[in-house]
N, C-alpha and C positions, 0 to 999 in steps of 0.2 A: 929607333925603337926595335929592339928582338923582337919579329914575332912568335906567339904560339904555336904550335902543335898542334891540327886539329883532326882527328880522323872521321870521316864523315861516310856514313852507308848509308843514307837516303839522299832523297833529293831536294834542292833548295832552290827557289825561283833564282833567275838570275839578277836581277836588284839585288835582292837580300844578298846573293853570294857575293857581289862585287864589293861588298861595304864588308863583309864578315874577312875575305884575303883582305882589307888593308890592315885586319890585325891578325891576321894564322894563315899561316903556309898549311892549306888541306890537303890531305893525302883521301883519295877516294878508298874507300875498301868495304867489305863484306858483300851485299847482296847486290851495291850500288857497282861494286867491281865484276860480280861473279855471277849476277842473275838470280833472281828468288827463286830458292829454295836449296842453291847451289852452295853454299857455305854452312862448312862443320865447328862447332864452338871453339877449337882448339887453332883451327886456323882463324878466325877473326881474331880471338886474342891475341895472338903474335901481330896481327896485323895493324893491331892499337894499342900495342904498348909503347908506353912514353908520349904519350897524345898528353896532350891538358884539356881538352875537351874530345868526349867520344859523344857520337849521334848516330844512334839507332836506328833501324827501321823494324823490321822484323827478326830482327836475331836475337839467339839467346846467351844471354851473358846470368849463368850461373855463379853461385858464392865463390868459387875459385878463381872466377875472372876477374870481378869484380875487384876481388882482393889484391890480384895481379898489377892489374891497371890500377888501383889506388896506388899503389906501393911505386907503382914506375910515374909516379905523378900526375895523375891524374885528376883533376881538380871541378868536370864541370862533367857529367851525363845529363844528355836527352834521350830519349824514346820516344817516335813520333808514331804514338798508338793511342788510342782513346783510352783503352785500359792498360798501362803496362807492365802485363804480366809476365813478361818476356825477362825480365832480370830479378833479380836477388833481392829483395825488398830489404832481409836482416842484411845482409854483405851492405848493403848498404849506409845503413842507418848506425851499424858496428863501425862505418871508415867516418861517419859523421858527413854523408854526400846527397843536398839534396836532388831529386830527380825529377828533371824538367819533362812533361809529354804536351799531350796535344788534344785535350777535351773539346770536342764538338765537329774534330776534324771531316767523320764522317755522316756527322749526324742530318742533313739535307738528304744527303744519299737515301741512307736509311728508312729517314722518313716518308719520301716519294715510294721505296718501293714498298714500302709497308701497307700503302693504300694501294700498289698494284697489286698485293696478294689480296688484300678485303675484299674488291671488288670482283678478283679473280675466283674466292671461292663462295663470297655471299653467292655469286650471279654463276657459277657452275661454267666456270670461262676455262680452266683449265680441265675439269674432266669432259665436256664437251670436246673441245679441241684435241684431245685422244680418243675419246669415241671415235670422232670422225677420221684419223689416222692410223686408229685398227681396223676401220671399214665397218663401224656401227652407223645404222640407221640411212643409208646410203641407199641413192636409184642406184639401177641396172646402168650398163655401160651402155654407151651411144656413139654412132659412129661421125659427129659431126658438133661435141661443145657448141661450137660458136652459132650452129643452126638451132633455135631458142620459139618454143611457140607463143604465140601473141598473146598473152593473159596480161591481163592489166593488175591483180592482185594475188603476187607469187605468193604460195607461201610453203609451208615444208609437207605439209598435208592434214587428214582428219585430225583434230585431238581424240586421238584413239589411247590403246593401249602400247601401240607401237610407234605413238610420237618421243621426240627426244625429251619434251618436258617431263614426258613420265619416270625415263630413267638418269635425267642429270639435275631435276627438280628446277624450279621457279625460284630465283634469287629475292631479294628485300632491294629495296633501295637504301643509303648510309642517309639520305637527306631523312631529319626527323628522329633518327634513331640515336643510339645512347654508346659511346667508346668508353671503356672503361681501362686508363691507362695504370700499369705497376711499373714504377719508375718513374719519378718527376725530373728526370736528369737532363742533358743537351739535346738526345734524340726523344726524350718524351716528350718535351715542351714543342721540338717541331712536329711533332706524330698533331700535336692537341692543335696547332696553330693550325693544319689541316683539316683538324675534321671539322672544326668549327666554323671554317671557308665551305666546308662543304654543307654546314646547316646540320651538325649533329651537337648533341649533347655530350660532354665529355666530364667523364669523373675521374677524378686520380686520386690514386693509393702511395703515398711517399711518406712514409711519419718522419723525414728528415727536412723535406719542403719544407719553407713556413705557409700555412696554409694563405695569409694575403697574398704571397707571391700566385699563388694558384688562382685567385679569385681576381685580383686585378688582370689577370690574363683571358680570363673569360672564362676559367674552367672552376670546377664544383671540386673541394678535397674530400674525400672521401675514406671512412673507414674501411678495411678490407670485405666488412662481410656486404659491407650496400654497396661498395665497386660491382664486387663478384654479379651480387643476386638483381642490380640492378642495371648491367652492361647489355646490352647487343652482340657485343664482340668484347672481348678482353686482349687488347697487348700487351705483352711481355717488355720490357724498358728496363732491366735489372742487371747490376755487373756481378759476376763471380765475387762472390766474397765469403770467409765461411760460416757469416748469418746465411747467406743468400743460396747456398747449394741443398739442391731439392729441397727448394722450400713451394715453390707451385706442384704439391700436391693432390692426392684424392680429396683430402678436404677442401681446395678451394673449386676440385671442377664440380663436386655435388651441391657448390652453391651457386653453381652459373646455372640461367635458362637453357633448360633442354634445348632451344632452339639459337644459343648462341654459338660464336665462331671462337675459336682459340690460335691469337696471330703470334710467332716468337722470331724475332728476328735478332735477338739478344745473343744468350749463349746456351745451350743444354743442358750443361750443367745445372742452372736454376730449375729446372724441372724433372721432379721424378718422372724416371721414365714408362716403368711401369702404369703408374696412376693417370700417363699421358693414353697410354695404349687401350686401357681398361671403358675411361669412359666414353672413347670415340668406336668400342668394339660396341659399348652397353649403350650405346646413343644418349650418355650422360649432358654429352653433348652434341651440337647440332654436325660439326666440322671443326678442319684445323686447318692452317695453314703456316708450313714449316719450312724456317729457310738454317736450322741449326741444328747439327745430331751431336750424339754425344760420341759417336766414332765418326770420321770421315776420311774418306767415304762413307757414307750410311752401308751397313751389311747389307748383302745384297738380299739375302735372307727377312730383313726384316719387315714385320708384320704393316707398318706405316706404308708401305710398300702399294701393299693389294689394295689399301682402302679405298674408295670409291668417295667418300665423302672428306679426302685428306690431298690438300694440294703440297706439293715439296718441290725444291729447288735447292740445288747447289751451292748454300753460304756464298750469293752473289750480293746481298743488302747493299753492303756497304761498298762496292767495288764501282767505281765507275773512273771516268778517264781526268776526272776533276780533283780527286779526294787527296792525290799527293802532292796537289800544288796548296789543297788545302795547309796539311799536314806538313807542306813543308814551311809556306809561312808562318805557322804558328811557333814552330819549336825555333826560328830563325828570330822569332822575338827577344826567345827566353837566352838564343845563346847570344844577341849582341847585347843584351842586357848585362849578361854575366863580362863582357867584353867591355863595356861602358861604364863597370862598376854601379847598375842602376837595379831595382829591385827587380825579382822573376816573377811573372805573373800567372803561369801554369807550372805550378807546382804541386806533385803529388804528394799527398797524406800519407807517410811512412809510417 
């Protein structure tokens, strides 16, 4: 048996790859060659032309590539991205190619660190821990740390006006309280299966869910305006789509609790930016905690910046040292599928 053709820029457990060569001779190429970030569109394409299967990681394959690679025979694309926005959605559907990706790949990720920002900004864990790095609220120096006097009940000192509660506030606790998730999607369902271990109340916003699925899970479906008005905290769980781009507006933070938190571990784009900036300047809302900008780096200039009540982080959600073994079993399904002549099971909506 000839085999295929296969060019491959991510990575694949090695089980799955030892069954995938006994039908394709893989050539490694793009990022998996060259290092994320290191590869220009014009060189990956050369690089996978005349493939029968190409496998993505994070490169972009634009309609001109697209077209390229179909034309030199190209018969099978994956993209091992949760959303893959990364290729030509029309170049594709114009060659008649459907396209395999990798829903839920990072969705654990995400979800864990969605609850380390909660609790990071319910409970003032990140503006404290830079207080104490800029030399806020700090004893005098001492010539001996480890010489410590004998009190049996430390504590930081009076509840005055110069304690640190005054200026990083008293968090809530998540036990009791109410998550109000947008997005019923891989990482909302694990965001809800969270908080509900943690003993919170959870309502979701998805008019695409069926609402039993939500209910047999333990979570409440919710219409938008009783998510909003009835949350604790609201996460963000929405893909770029163009329903979806700045659609969390001023209208929905003037129907959150002044004293809720606004978590977005999603993408920027779903949230006007302005009407983000406005009601955490207007105390519309309680706080924010941001791990997505709409430029990135965040300008350095930007107002999100100074806030005192706004924790941020470097689009690390979804990144941990698991997510490409995740991401690569799953798209290693769809291509021995395609290999086996047997149906795909992560198939994108063109």
């Amino acid at each position: 048996m000839e085999k295929k053709k296969m060019a491959l820029c991510t990575s694949i457990p090695a089980k799955e790859m030892e069954r995938i060569k006994t039908y394709c001779d893989v050539i490694v190429c793009g990022e998996l060659k060259h290092g994320k970030g290191n590869v220009q569109e014009e060189e990956l394409r050369e690089e996978c032309m005349g493939a029968e299967l190409v496998v993505l990681g994070d490169e972009v394959a634009g309609a001109g590539t697209i077209r390229a690679w179909a034309e030199s025979g190209m018969k099978f694309i994956g993209v091992a991205k949760g959303t893959p926005v990364t290729v030509d959605f029309e170049a594709l559907k114009e060659a008649g190619l459907p396209l395999s990706y990798t829903p839920g790949r990072n969705a654990v990720a995400v979800a864990e660190y969605c609850f380390g920002l909660m609790i990071a900004v319910t409970r003032g864990i990140g503006a404290s821990f830079a207080g104490l790095r800029c030399g806020e609220h700090l004893g005098g120096s001492v010539d001996d740390i480890y010489q410590v006097p004998k009190v049996r009940n430390v504590i930081w000192g009076p509840l005055d006006a110069n304690h640190p509660f005054t200026d990083y506030g008293i968090g809530f606790e998540l036990y009791g309280k109410t998550l109000g998730i947008a997005g019923y999607g891989a990482i909302g369902r694990q965001v809800a299966k969270r908080a509900l271990a943690f003993g919170m109340n959870v309502l979701a916003y998805d008019p695409y869910c069926p609402a039993e699925q939500m209910r047999e899970q333990g979570v409440k479906p919710a219409a938008l305006e009783e998510m909003l008005s009835g949350s604790d905290i609201v996460s963000i769980h929405l893909p770029v789509i163009p329903a979806t781009e700045g659609i969390v507006n001023k209208t929905w933070f003037d129907q959150m609790k002044r004293t809720a938190y606004f978590i977005n571990t999603a993408r920027a784009a779903v949230v006007d930016q302005r009407s983000l900036v406005e009601a955490l300047e207007s105390k519309t809302i309680k706080g924010a905690a941001i791990d997505v900008f709409w430029q990135e780096p965040i300008p350095a200039n930007h107002p999100l910046l100074k806030m005192r009540n706004v924790l941020l982080t470097p689009h690390m959600a979804g990144l941990t040292t698991d997510v490409d073994n995740w991401s690569g079993s799953i798209i290693a399904e769809d291509v021995l599928a395609y290999l086996e002549d047997a149906p795909r099971t992560h198939l994108w909506k063109l």
